[in-house]
PDB file with one MODEL, atoms N, CA, C and O in Angstrom:
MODEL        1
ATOM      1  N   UNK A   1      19.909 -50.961  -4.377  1.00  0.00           N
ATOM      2  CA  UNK A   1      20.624 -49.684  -4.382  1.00  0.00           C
ATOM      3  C   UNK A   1      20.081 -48.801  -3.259  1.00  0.00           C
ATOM      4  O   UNK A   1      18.886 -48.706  -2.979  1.00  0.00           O
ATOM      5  N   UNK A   2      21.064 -48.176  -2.655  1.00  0.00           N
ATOM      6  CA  UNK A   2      20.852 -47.666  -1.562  1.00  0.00           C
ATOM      7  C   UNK A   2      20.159 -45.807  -2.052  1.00  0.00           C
ATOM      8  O   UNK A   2      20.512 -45.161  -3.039  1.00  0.00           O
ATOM      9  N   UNK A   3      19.121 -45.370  -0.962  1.00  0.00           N
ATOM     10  CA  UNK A   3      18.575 -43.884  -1.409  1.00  0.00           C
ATOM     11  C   UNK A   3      20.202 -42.899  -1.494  1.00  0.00           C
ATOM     12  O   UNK A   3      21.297 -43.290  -1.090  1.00  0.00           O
ATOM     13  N   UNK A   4      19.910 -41.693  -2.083  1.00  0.00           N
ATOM     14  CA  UNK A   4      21.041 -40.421  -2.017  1.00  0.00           C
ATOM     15  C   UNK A   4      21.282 -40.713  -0.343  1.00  0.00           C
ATOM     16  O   UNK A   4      20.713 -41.502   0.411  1.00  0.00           O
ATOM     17  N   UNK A   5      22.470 -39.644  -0.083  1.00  0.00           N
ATOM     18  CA  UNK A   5      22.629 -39.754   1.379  1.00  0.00           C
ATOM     19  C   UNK A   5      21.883 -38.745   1.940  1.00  0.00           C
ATOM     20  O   UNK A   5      21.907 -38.547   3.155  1.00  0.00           O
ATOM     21  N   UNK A   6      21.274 -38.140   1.243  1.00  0.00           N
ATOM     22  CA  UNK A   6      20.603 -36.499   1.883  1.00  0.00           C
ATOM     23  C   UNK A   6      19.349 -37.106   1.098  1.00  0.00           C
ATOM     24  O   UNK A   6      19.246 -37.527  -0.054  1.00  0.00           O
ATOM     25  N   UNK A   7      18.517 -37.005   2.054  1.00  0.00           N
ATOM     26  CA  UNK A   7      16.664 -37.712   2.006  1.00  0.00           C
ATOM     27  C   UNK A   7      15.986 -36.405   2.164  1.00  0.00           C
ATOM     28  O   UNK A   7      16.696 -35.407   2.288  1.00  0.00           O
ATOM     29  N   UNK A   8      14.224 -36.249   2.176  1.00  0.00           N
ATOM     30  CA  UNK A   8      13.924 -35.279   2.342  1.00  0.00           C
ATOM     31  C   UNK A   8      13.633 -35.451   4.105  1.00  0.00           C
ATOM     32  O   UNK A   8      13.563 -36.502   4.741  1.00  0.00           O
ATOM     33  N   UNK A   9      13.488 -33.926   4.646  1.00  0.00           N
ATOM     34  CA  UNK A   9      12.980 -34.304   6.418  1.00  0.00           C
ATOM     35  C   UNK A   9      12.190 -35.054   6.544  1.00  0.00           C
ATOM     36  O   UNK A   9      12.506 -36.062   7.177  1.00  0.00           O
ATOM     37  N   UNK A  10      10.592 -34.934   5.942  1.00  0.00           N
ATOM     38  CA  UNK A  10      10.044 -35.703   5.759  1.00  0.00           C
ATOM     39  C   UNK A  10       9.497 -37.055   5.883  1.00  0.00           C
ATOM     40  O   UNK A  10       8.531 -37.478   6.518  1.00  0.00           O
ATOM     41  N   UNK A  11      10.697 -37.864   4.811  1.00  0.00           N
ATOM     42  CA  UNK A  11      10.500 -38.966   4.598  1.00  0.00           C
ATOM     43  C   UNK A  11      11.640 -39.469   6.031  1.00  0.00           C
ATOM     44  O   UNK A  11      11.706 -40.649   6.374  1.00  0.00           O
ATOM     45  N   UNK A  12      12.467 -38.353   6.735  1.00  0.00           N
ATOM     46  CA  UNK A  12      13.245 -38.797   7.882  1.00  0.00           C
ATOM     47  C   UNK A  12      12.291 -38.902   9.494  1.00  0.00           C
ATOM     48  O   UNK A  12      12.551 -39.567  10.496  1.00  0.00           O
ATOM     49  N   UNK A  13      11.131 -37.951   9.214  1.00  0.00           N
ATOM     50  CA  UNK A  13      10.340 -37.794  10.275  1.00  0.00           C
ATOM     51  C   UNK A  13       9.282 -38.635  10.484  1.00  0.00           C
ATOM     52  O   UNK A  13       8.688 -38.601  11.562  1.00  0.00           O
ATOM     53  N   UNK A  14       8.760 -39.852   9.066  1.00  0.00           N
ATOM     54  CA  UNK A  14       7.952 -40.782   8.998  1.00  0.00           C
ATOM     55  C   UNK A  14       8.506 -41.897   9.660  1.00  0.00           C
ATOM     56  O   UNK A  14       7.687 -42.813   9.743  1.00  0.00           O
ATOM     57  N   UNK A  15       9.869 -42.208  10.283  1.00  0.00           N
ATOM     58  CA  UNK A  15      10.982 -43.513  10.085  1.00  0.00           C
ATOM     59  C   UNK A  15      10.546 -43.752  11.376  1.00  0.00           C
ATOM     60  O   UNK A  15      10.308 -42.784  12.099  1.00  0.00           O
ATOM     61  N   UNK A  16      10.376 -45.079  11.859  1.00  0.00           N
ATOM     62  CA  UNK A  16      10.117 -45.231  13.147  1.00  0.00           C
ATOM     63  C   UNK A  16      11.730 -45.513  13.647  1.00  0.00           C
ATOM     64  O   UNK A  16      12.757 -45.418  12.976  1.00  0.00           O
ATOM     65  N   UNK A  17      11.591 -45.820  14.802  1.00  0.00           N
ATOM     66  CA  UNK A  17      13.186 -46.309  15.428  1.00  0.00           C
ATOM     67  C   UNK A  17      14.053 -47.640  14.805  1.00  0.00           C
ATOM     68  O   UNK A  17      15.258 -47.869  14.913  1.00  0.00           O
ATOM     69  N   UNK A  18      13.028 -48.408  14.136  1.00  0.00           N
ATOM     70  CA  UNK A  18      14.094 -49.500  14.207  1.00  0.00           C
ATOM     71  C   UNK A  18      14.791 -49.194  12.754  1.00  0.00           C
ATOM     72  O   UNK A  18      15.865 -49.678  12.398  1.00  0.00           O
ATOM     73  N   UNK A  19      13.844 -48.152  11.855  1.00  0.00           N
ATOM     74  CA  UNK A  19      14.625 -47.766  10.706  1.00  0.00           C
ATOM     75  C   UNK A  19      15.163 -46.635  10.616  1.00  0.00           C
ATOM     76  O   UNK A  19      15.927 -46.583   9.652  1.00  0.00           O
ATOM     77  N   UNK A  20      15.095 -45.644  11.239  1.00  0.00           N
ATOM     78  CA  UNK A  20      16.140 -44.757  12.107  1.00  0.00           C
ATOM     79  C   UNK A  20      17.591 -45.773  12.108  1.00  0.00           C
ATOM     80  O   UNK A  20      18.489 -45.473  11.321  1.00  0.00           O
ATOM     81  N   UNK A  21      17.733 -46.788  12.885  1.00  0.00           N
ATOM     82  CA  UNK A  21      18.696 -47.351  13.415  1.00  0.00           C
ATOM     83  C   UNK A  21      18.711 -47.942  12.477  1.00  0.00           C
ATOM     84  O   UNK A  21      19.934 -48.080  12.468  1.00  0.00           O
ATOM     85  N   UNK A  22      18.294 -48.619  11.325  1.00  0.00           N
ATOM     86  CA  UNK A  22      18.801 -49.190   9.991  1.00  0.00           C
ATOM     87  C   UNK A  22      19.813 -47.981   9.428  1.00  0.00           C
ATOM     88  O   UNK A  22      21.039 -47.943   9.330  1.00  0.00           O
ATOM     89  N   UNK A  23      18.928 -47.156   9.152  1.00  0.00           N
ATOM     90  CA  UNK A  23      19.501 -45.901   8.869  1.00  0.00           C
ATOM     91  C   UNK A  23      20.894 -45.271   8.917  1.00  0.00           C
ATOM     92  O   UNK A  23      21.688 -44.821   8.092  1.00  0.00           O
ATOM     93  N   UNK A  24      20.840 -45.450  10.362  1.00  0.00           N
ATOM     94  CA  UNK A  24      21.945 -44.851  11.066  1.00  0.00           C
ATOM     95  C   UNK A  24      23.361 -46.083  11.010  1.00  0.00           C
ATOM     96  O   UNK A  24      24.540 -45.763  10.860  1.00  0.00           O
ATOM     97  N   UNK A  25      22.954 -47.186  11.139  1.00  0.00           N
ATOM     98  CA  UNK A  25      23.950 -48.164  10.378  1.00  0.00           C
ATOM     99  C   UNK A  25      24.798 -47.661   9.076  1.00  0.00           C
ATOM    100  O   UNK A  25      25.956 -47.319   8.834  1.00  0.00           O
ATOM    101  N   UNK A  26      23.749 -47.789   8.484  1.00  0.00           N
ATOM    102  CA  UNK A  26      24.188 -47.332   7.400  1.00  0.00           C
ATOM    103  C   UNK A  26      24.832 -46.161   6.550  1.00  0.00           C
ATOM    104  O   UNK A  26      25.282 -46.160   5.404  1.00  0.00           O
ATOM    105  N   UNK A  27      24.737 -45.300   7.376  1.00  0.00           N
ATOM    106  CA  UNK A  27      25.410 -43.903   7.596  1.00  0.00           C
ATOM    107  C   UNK A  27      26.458 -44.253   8.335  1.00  0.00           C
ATOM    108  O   UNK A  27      27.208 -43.282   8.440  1.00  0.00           O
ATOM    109  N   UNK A  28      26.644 -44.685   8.594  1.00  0.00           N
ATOM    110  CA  UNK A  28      27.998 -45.066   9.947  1.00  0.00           C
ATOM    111  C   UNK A  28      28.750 -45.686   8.538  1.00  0.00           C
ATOM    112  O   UNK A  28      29.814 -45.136   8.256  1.00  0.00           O
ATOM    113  N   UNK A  29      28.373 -46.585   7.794  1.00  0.00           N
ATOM    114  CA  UNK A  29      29.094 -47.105   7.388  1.00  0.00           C
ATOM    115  C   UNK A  29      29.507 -46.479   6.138  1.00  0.00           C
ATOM    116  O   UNK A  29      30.595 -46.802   5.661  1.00  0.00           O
ATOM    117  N   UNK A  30      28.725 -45.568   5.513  1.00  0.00           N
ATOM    118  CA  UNK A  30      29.210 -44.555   4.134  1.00  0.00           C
ATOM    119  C   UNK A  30      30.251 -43.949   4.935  1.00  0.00           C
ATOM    120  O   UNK A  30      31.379 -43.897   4.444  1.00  0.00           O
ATOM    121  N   UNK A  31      30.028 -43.441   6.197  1.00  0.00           N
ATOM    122  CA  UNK A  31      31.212 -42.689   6.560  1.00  0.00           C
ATOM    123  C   UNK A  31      32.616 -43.040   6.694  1.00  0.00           C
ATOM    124  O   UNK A  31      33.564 -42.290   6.458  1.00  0.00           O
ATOM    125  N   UNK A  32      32.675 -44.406   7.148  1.00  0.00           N
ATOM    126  CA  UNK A  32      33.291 -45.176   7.618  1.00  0.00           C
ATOM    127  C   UNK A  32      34.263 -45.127   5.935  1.00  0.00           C
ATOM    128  O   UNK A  32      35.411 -44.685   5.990  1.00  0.00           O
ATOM    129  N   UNK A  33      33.832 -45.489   4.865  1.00  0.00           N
ATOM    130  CA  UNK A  33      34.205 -45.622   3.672  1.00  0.00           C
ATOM    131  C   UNK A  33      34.773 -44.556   3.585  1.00  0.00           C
ATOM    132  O   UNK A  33      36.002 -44.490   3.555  1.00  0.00           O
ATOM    133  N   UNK A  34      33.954 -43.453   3.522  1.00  0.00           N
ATOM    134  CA  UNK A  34      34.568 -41.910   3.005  1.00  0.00           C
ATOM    135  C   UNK A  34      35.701 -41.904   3.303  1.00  0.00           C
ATOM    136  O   UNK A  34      36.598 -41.884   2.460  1.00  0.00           O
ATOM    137  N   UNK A  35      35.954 -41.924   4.906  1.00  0.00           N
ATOM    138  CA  UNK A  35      37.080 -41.899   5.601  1.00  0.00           C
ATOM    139  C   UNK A  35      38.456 -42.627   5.279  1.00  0.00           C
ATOM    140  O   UNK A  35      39.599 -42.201   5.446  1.00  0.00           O
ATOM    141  N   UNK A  36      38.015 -43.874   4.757  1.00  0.00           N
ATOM    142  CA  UNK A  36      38.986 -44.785   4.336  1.00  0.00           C
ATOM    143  C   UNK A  36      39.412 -44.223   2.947  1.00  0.00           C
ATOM    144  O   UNK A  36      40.505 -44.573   2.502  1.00  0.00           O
ATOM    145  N   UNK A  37      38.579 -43.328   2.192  1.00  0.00           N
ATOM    146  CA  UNK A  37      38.694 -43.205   0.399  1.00  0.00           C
ATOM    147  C   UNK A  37      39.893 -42.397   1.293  1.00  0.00           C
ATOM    148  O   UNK A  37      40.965 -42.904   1.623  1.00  0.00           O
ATOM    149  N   UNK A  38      39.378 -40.799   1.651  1.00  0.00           N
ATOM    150  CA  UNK A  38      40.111 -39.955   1.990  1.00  0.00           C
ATOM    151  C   UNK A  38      41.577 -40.438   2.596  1.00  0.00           C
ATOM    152  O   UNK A  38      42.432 -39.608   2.288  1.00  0.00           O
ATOM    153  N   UNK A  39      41.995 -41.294   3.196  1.00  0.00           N
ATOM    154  CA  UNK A  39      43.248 -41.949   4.288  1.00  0.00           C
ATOM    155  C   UNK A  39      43.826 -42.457   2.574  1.00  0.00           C
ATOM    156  O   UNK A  39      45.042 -42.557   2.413  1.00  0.00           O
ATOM    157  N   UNK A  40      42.912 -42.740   1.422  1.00  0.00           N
ATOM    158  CA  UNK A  40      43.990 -43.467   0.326  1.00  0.00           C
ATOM    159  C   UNK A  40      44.426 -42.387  -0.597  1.00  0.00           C
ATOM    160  O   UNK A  40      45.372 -42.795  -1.271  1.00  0.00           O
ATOM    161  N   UNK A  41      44.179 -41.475  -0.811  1.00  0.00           N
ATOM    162  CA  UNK A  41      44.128 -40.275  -1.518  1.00  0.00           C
ATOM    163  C   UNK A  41      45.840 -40.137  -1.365  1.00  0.00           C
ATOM    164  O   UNK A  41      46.055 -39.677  -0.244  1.00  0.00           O
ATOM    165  N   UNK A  42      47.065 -40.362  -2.064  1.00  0.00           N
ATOM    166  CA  UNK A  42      47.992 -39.743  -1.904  1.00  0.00           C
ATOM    167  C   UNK A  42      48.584 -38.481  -1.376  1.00  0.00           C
ATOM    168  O   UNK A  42      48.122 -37.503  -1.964  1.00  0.00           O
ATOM    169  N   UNK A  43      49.277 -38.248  -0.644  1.00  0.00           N
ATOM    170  CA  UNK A  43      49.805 -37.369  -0.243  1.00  0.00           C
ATOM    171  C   UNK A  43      51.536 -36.799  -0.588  1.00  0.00           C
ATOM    172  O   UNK A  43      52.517 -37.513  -0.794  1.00  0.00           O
ATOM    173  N   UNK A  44      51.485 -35.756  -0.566  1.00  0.00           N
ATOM    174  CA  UNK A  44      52.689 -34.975  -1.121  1.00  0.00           C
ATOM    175  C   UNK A  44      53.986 -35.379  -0.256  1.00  0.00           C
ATOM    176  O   UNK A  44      53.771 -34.956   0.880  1.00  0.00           O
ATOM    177  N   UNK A  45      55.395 -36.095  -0.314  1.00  0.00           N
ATOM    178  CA  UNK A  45      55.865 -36.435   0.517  1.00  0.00           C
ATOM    179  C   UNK A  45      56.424 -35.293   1.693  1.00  0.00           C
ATOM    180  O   UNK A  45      56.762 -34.149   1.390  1.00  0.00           O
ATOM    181  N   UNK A  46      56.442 -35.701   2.720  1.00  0.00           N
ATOM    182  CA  UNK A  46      57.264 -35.095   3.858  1.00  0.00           C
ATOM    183  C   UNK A  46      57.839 -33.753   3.749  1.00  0.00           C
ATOM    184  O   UNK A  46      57.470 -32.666   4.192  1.00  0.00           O
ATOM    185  N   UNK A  47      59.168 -34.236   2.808  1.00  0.00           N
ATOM    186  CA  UNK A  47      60.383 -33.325   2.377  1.00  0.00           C
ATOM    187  C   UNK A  47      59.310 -31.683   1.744  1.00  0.00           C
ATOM    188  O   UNK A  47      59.457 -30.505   2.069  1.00  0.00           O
ATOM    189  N   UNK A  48      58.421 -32.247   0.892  1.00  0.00           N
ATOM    190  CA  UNK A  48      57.441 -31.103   0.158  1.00  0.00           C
ATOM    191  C   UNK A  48      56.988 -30.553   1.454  1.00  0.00           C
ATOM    192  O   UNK A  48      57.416 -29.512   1.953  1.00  0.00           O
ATOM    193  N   UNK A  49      56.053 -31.362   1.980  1.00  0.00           N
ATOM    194  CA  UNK A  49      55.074 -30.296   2.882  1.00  0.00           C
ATOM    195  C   UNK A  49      55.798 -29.093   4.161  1.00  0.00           C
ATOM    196  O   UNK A  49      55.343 -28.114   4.752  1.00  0.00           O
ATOM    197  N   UNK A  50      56.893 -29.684   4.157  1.00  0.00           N
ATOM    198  CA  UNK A  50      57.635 -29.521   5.284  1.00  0.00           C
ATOM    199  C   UNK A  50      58.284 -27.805   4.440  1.00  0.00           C
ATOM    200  O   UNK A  50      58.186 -26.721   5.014  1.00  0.00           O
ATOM    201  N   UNK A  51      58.820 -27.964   3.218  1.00  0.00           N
ATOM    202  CA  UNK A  51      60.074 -26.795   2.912  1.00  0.00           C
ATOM    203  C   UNK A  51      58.593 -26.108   2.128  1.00  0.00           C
ATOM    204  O   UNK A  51      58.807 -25.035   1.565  1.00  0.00           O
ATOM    205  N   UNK A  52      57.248 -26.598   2.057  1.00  0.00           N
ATOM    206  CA  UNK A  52      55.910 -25.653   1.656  1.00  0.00           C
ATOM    207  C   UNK A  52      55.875 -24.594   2.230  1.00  0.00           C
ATOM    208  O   UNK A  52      55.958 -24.854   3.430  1.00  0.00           O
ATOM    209  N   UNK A  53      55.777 -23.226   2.038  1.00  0.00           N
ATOM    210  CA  UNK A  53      55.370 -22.280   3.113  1.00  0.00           C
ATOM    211  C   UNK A  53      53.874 -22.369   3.575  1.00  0.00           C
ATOM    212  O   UNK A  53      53.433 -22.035   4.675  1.00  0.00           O
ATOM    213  N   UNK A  54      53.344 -22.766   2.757  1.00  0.00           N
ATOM    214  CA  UNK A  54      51.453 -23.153   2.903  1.00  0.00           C
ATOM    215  C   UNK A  54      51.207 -24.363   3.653  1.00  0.00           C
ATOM    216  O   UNK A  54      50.240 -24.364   4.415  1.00  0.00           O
ATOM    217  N   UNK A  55      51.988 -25.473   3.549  1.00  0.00           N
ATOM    218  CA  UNK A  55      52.235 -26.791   4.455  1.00  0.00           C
ATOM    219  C   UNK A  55      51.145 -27.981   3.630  1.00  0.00           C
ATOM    220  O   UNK A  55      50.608 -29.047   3.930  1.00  0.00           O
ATOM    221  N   UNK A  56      51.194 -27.246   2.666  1.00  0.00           N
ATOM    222  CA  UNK A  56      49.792 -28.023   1.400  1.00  0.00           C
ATOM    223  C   UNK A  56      50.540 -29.790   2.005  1.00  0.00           C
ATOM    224  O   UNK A  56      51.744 -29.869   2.252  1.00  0.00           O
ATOM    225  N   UNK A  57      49.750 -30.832   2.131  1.00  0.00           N
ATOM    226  CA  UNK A  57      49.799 -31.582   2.161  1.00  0.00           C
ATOM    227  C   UNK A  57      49.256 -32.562   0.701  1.00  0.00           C
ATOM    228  O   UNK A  57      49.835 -33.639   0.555  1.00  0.00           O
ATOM    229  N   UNK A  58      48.774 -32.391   0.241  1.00  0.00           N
ATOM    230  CA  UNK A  58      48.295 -32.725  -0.919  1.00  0.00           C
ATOM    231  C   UNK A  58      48.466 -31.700  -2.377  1.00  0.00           C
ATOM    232  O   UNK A  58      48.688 -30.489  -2.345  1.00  0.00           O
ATOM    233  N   UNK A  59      48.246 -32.794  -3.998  1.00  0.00           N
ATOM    234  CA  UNK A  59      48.810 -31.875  -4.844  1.00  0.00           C
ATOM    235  C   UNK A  59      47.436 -30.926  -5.184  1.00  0.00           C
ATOM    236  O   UNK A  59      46.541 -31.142  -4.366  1.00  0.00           O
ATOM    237  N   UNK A  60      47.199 -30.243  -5.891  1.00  0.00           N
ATOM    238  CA  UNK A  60      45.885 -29.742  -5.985  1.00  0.00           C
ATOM    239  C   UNK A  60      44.721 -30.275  -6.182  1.00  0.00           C
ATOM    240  O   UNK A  60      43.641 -29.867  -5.755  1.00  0.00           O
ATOM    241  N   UNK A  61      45.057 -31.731  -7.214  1.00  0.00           N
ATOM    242  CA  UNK A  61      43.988 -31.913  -7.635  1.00  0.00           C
ATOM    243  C   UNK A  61      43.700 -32.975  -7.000  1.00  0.00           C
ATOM    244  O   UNK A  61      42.520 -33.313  -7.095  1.00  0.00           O
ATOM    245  N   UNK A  62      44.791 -34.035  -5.988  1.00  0.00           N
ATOM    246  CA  UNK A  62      44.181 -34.143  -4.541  1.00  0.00           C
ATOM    247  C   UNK A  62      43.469 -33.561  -3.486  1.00  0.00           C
ATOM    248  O   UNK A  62      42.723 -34.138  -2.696  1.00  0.00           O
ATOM    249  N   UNK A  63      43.728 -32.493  -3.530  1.00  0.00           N
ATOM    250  CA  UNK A  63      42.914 -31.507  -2.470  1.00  0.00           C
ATOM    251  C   UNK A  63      41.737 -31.551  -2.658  1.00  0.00           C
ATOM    252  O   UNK A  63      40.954 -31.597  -1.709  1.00  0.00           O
ATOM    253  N   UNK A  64      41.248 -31.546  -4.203  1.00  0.00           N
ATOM    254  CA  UNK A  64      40.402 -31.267  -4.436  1.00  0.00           C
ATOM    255  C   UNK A  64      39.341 -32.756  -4.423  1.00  0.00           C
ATOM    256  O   UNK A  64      38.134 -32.729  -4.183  1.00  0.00           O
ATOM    257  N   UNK A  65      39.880 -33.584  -4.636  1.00  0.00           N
ATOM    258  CA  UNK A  65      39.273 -34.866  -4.236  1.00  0.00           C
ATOM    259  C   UNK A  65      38.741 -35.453  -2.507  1.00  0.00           C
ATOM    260  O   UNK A  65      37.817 -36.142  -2.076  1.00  0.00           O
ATOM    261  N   UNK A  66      40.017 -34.663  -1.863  1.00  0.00           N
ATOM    262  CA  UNK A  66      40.003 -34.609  -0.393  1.00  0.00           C
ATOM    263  C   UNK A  66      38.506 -33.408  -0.353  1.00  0.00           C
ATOM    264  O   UNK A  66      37.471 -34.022  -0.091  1.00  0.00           O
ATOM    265  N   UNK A  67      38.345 -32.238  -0.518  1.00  0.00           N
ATOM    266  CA  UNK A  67      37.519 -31.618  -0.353  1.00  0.00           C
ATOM    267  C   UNK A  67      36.154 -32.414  -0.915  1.00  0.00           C
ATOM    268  O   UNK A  67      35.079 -32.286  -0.329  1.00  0.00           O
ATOM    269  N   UNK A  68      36.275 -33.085  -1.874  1.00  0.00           N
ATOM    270  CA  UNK A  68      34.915 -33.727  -2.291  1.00  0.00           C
ATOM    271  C   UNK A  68      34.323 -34.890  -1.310  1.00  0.00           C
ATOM    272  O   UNK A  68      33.133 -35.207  -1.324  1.00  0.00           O
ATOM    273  N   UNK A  69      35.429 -35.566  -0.341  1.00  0.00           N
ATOM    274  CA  UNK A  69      35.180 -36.307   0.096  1.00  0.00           C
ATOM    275  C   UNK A  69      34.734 -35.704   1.200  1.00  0.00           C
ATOM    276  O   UNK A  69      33.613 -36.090   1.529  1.00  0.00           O
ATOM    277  N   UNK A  70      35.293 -34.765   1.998  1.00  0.00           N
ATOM    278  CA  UNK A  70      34.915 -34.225   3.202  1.00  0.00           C
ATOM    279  C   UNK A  70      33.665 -33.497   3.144  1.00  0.00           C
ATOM    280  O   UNK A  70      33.261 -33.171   4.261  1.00  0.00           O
ATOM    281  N   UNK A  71      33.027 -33.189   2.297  1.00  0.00           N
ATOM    282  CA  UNK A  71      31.938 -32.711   1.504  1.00  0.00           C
ATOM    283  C   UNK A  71      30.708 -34.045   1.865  1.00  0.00           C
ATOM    284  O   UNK A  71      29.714 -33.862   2.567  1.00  0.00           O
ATOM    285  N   UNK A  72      31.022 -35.174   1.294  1.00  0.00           N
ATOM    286  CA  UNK A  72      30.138 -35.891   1.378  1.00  0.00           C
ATOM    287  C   UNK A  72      30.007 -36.397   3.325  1.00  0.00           C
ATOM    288  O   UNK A  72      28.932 -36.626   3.880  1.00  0.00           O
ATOM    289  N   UNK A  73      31.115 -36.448   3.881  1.00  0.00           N
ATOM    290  CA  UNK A  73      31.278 -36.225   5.577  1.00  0.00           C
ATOM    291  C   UNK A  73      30.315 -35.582   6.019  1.00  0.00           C
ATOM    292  O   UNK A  73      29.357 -36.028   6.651  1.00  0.00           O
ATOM    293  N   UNK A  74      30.561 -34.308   5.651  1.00  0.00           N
ATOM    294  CA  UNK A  74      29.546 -33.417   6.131  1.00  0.00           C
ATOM    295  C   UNK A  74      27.766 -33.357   5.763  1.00  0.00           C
ATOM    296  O   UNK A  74      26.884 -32.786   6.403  1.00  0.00           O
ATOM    297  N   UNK A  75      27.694 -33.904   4.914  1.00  0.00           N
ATOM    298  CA  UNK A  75      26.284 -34.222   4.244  1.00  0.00           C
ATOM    299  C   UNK A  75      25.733 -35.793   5.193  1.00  0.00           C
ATOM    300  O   UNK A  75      24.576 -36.214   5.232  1.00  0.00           O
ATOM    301  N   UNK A  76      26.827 -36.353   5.806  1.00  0.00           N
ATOM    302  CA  UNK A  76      26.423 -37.848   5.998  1.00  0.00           C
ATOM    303  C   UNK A  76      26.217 -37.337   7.899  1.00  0.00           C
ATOM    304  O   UNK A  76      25.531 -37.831   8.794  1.00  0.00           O
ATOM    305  N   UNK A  77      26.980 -36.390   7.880  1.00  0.00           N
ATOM    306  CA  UNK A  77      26.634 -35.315   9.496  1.00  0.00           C
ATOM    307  C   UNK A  77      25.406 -34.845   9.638  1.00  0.00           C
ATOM    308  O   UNK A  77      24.695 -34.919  10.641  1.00  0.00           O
ATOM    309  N   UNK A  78      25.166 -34.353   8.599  1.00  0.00           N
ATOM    310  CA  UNK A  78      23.786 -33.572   8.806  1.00  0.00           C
ATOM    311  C   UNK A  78      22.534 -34.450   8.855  1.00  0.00           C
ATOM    312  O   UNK A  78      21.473 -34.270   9.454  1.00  0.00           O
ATOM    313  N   UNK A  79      23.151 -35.960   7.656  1.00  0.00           N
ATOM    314  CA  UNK A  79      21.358 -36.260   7.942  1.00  0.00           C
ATOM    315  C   UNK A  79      21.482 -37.456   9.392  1.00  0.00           C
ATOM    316  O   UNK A  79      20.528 -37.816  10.081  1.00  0.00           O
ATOM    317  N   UNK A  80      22.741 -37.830   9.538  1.00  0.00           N
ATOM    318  CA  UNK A  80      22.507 -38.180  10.872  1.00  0.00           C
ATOM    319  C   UNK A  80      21.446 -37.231  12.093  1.00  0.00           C
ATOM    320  O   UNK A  80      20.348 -37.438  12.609  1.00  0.00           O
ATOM    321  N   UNK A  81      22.536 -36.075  12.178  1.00  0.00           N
ATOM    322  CA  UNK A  81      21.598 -35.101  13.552  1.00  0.00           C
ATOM    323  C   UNK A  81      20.278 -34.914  12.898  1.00  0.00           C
ATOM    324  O   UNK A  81      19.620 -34.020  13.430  1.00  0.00           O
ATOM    325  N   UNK A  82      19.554 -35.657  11.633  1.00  0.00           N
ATOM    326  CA  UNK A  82      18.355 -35.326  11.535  1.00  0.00           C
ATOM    327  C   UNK A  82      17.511 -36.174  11.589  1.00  0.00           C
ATOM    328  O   UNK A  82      16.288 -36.182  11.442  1.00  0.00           O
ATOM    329  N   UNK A  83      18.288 -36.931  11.821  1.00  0.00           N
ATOM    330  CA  UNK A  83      17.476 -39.028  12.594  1.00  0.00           C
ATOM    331  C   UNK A  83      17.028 -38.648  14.093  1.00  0.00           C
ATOM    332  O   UNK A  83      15.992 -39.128  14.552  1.00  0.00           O
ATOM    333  N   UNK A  84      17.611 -38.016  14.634  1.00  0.00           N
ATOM    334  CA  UNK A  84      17.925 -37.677  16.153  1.00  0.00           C
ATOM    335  C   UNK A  84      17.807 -36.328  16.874  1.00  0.00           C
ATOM    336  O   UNK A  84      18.095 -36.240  18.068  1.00  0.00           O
TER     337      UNK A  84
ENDMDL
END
């Protein structure tokens, strides 16, 4: 089982390079997933988003799954720039 995606600095500032670059594999590749969850997440058809005045592309409680995912994006951002 793989650690949380958010480590302490710490234990990021002990990592030599070649586990940095394990690391960073592996972050590449949670992201890589996220990205794919998020692309499966249904979307509201066309005809909706289009006559939306808000242009909501998703129903709410998609959005809100979309926001959870982009959430974990951004967490998988940060501990990258903190390998580097």
């Amino acid at each position: 089982m793989q650690e949380p995606i958010i480590q302490k600095e710490y234990k990021i500032k002990k990592m030599n390079q070649q586990e940095k670059a394990k690391r960073y594999d592996w972050l590449l590749e949670q992201y890589k997933q996220v990205e794919r969850q998020i692309k499966m997440v249904p979307k509201l058809p066309l005809e909706e988003t289009l006559q939306s005045l808000d242009s909501k592309e998703y129903t709410p409680e998609n959005q809100n799954k979309v926001n959870e995912l982009r959430i974990k994006l951004t967490r998988i951002d940060i501990e990258v720039k903190k390998l580097f």
